[in-house]
C-alpha positions in Angstrom: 82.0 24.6 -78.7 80.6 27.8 -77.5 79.4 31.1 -78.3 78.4 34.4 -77.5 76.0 36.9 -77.8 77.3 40.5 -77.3 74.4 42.6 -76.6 76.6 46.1 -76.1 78.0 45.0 -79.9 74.6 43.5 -81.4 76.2 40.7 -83.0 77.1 36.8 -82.3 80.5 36.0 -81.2 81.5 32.8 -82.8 83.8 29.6 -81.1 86.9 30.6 -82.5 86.7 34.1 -81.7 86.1 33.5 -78.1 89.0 31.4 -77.7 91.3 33.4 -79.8 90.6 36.2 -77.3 91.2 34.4 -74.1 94.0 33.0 -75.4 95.9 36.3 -76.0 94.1 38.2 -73.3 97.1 37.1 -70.7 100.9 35.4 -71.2 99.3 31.7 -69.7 102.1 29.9 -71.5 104.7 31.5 -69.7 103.0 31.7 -66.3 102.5 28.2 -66.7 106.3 27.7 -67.2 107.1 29.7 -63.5 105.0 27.8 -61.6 105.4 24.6 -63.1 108.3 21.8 -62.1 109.0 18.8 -63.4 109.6 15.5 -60.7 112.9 14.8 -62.5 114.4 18.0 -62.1 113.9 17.6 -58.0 117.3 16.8 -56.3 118.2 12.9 -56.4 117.4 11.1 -53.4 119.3 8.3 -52.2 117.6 4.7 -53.1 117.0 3.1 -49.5 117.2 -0.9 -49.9 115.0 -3.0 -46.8 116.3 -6.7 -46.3 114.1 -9.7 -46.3 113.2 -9.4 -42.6 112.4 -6.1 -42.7 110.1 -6.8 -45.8 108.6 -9.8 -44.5 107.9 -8.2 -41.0 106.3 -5.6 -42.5 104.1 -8.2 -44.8 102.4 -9.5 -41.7 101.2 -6.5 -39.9 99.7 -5.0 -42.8 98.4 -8.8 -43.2 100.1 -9.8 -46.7 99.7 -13.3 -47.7 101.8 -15.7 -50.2 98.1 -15.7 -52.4 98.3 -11.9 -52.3 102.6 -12.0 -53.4 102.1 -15.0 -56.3 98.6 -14.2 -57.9 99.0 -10.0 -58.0 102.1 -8.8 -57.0 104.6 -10.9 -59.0 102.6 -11.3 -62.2 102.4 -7.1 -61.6 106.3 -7.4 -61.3 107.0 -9.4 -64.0 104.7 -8.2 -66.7 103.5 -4.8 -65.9 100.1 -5.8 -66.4 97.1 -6.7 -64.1 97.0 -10.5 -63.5 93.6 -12.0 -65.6 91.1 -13.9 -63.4 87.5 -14.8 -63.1 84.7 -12.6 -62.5 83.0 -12.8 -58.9 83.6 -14.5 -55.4 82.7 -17.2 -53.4 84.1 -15.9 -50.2 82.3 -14.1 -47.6 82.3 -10.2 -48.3 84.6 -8.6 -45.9 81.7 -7.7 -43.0 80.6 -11.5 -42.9 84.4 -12.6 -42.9 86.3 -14.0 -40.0 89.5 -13.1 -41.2 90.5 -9.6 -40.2 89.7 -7.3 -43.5 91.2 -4.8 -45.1 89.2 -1.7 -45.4 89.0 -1.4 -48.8 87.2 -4.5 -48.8 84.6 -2.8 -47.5 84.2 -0.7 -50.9 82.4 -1.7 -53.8 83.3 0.7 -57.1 80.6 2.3 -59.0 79.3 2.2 -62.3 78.1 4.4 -65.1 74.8 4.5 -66.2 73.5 5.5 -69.6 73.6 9.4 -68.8 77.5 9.0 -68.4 78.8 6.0 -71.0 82.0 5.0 -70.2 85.1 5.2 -72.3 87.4 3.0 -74.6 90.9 3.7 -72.9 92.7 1.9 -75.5 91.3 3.4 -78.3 90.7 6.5 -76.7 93.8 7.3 -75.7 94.4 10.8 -76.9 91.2 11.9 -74.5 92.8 10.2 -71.6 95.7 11.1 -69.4 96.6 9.4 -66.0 99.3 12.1 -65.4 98.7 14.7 -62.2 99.8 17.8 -60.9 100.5 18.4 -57.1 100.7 21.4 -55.1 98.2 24.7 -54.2 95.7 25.4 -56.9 94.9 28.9 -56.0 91.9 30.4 -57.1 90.4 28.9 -60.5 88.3 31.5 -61.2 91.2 34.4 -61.5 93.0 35.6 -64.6 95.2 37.7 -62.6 98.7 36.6 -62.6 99.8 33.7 -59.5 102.1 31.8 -58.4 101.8 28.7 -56.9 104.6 26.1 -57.6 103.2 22.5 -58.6 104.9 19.5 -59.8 103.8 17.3 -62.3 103.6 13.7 -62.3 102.9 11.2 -65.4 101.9 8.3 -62.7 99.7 8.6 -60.3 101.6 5.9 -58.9 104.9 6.6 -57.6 108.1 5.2 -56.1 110.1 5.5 -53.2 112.4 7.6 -54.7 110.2 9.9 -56.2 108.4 10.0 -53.0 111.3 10.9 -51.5 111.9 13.9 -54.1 108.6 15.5 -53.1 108.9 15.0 -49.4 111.4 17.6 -49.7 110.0 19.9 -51.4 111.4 23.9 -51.2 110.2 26.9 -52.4 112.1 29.4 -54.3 113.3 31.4 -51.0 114.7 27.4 -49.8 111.8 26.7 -47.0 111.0 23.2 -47.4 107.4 23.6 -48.0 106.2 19.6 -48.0 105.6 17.4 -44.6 105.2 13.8 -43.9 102.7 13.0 -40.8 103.0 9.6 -39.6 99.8 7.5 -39.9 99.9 5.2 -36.9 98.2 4.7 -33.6 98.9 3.0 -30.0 98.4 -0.4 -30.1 95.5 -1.5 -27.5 93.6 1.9 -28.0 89.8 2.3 -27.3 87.6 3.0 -29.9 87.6 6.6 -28.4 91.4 6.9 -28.5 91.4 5.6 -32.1 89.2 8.6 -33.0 90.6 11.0 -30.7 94.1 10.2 -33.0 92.8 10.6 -35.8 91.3 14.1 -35.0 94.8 15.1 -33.9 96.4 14.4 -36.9 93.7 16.3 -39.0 94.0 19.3 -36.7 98.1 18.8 -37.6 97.5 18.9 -41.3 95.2 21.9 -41.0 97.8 24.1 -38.8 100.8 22.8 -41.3 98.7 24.0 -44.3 97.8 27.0 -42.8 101.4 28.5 -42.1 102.3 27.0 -45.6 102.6 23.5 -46.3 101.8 22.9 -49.9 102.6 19.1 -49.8 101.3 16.5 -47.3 102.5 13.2 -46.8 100.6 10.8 -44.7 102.7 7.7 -44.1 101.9 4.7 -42.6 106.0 3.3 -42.8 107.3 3.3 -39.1 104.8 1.3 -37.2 106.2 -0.4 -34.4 105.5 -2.9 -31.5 104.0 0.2 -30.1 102.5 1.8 -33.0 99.8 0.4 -35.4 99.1 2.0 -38.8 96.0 3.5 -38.9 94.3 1.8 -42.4 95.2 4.0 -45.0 91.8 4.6 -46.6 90.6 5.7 -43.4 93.4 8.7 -43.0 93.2 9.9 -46.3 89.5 9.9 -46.5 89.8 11.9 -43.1 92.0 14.7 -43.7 90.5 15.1 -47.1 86.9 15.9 -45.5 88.6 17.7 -42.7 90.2 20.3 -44.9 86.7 20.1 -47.1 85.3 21.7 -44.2 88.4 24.0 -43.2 88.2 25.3 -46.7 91.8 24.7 -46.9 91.7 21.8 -49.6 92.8 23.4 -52.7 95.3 24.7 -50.8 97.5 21.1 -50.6 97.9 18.1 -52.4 98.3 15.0 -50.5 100.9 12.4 -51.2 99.8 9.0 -49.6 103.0 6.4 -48.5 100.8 3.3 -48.1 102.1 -0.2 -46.9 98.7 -1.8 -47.2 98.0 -1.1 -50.8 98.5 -4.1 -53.6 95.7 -4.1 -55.4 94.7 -1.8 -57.9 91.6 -1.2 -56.3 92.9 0.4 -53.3 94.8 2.6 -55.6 91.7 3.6 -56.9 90.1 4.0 -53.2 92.9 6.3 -52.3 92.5 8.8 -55.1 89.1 8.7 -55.2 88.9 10.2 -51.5 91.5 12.5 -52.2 95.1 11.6 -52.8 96.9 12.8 -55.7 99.6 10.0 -55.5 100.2 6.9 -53.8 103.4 4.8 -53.1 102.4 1.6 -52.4 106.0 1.2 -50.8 105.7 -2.1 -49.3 104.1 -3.8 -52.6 107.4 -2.5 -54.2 109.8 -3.9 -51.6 108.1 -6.9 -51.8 108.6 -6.9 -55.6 112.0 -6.0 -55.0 112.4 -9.2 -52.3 111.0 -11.2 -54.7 113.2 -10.6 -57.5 116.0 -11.0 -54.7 115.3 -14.3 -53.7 114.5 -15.7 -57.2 110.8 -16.1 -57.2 110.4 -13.3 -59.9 113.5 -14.1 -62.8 112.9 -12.2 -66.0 113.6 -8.9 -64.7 115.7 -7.2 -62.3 114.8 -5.4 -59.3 114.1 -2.0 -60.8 112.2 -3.1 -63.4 110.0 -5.1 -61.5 109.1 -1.8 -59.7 108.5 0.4 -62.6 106.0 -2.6 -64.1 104.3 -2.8 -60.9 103.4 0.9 -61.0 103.1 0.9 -64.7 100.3 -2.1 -63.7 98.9 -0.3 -61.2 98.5 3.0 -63.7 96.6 1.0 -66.4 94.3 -1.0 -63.4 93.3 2.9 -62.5 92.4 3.7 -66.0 90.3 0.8 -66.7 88.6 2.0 -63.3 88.0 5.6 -64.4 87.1 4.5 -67.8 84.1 2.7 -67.3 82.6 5.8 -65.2 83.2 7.9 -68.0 86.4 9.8 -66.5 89.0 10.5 -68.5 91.9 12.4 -66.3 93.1 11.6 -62.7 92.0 15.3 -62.0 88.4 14.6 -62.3 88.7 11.4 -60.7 90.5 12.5 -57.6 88.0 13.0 -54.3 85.0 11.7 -56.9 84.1 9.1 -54.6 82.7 7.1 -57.1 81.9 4.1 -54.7 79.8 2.7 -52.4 80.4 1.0 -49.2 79.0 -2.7 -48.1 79.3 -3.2 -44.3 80.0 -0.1 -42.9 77.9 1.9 -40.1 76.2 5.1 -41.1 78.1 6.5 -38.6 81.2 5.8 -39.7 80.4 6.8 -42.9 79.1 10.4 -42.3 82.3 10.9 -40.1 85.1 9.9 -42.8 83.2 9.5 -45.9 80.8 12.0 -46.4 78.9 11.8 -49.3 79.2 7.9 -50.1 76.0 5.1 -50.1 76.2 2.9 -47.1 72.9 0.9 -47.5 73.0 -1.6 -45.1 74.8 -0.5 -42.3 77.6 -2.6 -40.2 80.6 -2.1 -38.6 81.9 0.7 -36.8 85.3 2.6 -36.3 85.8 -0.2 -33.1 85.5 -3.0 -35.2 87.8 -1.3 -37.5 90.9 -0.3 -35.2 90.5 -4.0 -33.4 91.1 -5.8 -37.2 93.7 -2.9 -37.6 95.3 -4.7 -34.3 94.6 -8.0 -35.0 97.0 -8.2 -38.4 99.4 -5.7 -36.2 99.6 -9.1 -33.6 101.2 -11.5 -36.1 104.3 -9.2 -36.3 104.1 -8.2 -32.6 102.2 -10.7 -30.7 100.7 -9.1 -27.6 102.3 -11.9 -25.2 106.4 -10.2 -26.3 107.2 -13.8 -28.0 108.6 -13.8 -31.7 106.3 -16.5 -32.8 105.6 -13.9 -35.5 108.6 -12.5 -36.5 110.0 -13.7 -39.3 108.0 -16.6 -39.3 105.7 -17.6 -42.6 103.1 -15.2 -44.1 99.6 -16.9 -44.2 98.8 -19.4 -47.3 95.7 -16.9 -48.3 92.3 -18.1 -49.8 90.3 -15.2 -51.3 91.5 -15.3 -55.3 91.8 -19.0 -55.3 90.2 -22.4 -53.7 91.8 -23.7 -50.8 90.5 -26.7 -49.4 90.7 -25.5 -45.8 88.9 -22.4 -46.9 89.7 -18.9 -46.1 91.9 -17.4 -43.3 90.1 -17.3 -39.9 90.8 -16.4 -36.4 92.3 -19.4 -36.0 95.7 -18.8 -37.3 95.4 -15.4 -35.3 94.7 -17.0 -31.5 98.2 -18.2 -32.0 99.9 -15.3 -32.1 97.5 -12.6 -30.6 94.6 -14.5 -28.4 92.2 -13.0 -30.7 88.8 -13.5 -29.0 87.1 -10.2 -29.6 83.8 -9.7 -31.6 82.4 -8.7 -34.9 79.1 -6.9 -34.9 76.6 -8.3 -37.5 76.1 -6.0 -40.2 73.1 -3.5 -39.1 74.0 -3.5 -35.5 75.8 -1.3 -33.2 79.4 -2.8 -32.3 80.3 -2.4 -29.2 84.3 -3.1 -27.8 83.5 -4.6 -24.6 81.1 -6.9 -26.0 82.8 -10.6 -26.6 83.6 -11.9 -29.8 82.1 -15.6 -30.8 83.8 -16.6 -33.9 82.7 -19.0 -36.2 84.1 -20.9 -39.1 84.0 -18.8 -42.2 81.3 -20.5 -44.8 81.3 -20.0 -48.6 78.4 -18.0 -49.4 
């Protein structure tokens, strides 16, 4: 509600009023209609199908476990709903761990406080929306007829297919106006190198959006015996700071293609440092293997991958919902979180803006664990111990008597001898690693 007083008239302007103005000051509806496409109407793609090996390959470098594929992604698969399970942890947080982390672990999510109560979703739902538009913005603060083509999603979530659709993207005079930029490093790269690629790939994002790019997809999917992904978090988080700074943000969406998501926390991650849509492609292939070998039986494969990502929708919700949020547009770039275990350094660098209290790890420690899961599909001395072999048994949603993953499954693929910095400390890469067996806290 609003209103306004006119001091050149010498009277109140009521709500209504105002609205009714703006409203028929300009033709929105049908400027709306120009610039807006719909995801279905994109050309059909064609549905690409990986075999087991591929799958499973995949599933160790970006360090999958059979835990990780029977407690999340198949009761995702099957029921389109976030498994249920007990509230806390008793293993180490992910700076204390000897297993090899993902960096999302390193997150914590925030919470809302009295001044911003968070919402019902269920009951709610008319005030809540999880669907997104991609593409330029332009400026916000014009009424002037624009045009700038954007496509609207009703999942944040998305499929190969659909990924596919927007990765080639045209504009109306046919250029193809969307770019995928492959997220990977060189295996055995020094902490400096692992920067230094990361700064070239923002610098290629920045020239792409500058002579046009509307649409950037940063995809981790073609790693290799020579090439690592860099963690997804870590890109995305990046570029999104990079363009901050470049002034160039609202001029892009970014689309993230993300083997190492499966939770719907990093979902959560990812959009809050800037993505406007993720396709956790390899959680879907793996839903898609699982179906194909029998371990998932109620549904077929293409259900199993529109419940995973119908899961994955409702896990953001809940997220969003207890800050208050109510729409993926407010919640994308928010950075509602804090992080546990990282260095200050590393923080300012890629994640401006977010509480690191404590201190911890730096961007070394970070591209060695990166290499250290890379090493069970490729191991460093050319064998194929790790290809095809079994994924690891797990140990962080549910007791196992040996306890966690360590470094000892890793030395017998990679040699992994390398060491973690306590949190608080400055890591250094040349310093050796003393490994110890990972307690319950």
């Amino acid at each position: 509600m609003m209103f306004l007083a006119d001091t050149a008239e010498g009277r109140i302007i009521e709500d209504e009023e105002i609205k009714q103005d703006l409203a028929s000051g300009r033709p929105w509806e049908e400027w709306v209609a120009e610039n807006l496409v719909e995801l279905k109407n994109l050309p059909e793609r064609l549905h690409v199908k990986h075999p087991s090996g591929s799958v499973r390959l995949r599933q160790q470098t970006f360090g999958y476990t059979h835990e990780e594929l029977k407690t999340l992604v198949g009761p995702m698969a099957s029921t389109g709903a976030e498994p249920l399970g007990a509230m806390g942890t008793d293993t180490p947080i992910a700076v204390l761990a000897d297993r090899p982390r993902l960096l999302f672990d390193y997150f914590v999510q925030a919470f809302a406080q009295v001044t911003n109560p968070p919402l019902d979703a269920i009951r709610e739902e008319l005030v809540t929306s999880l669907g997104v538009y991609i593409g330029p913005n332009g400026n916000v603060l014009s009424s002037e007829h624009v045009r700038h083509q954007q496509v609207k999603l009703d999942f944040p979530v998305i499929d190969n297919d659909q990924l596919a659709k927007i990765a080639n993207i045209r504009n109306g005079e046919g250029q193809k106006v969307a770019l995928k930029i492959r997220g990977l490093f060189r295996v055995g790269s020094t902490e400096e190198e692992f920067r230094q690629r990361i700064r070239e790939i923002c610098e290629k994002v920045s020239a792409a959006v500058n002579r046009g790019v509307n649409y950037i997809v940063l995809s981790d999917r073609d790693s290799n015996a020579q090439w690592a992904p860099i963690p997804s978090l870590l890109l995305t988080s990046a570029v999104h700071h990079h363009l901050l700074k470049s002034a160039n943000r609202t001029r892009a969406s970014m689309i993230v293609e993300a083997g190492d998501v499966r939770e719907t926390h990093h979902v959560a991650l990812l959009i809050g440092y800037g993505a406007a849509a993720v396709n956790p492609y390899l959680a879907m292939e793996s839903a898609e293997d699982m179906v194909h070998r029998g371990e998932i039986t109620n549904v077929d494969e293409q259900q199993a991958v529109k419940n995973l990502i119908t899961a994955l929708g409702k896990g953001v919700l809940k997220i969003m919902s207890k800050m208050g949020i109510s729409t993926v547009a407010s919640y994308c770039g928010a950075q509602t979180f804090e992080a546990v275990g990282l260095s200050q350094r590393l923080v300012d660098q890629y994640f401006s803006g977010t509480d690191s209290l404590m201190g911890g790890v730096g961007l070394d420690v970070i591209s060695r664990e990166t290499q250290d899961r890379h090493a069970l599909a490729y191991p460093q001395d050319g064998n194929d111990l790790g290809r095809g072999s079994e994924l690891e048994v797990g140990g962080e949603y549910q007791w196992r008597r040996d306890g966690p993953l360590t470094c000892s499954t890793l030395r017998r693929y990679s040699g992994c001898s390398t060491p973690r910095a306590p949190a608080g400390t400055t890591s250094s890469s040349s310093t050796p690693r003393q490994w110890t067996t990972s307690q319950k806290l």
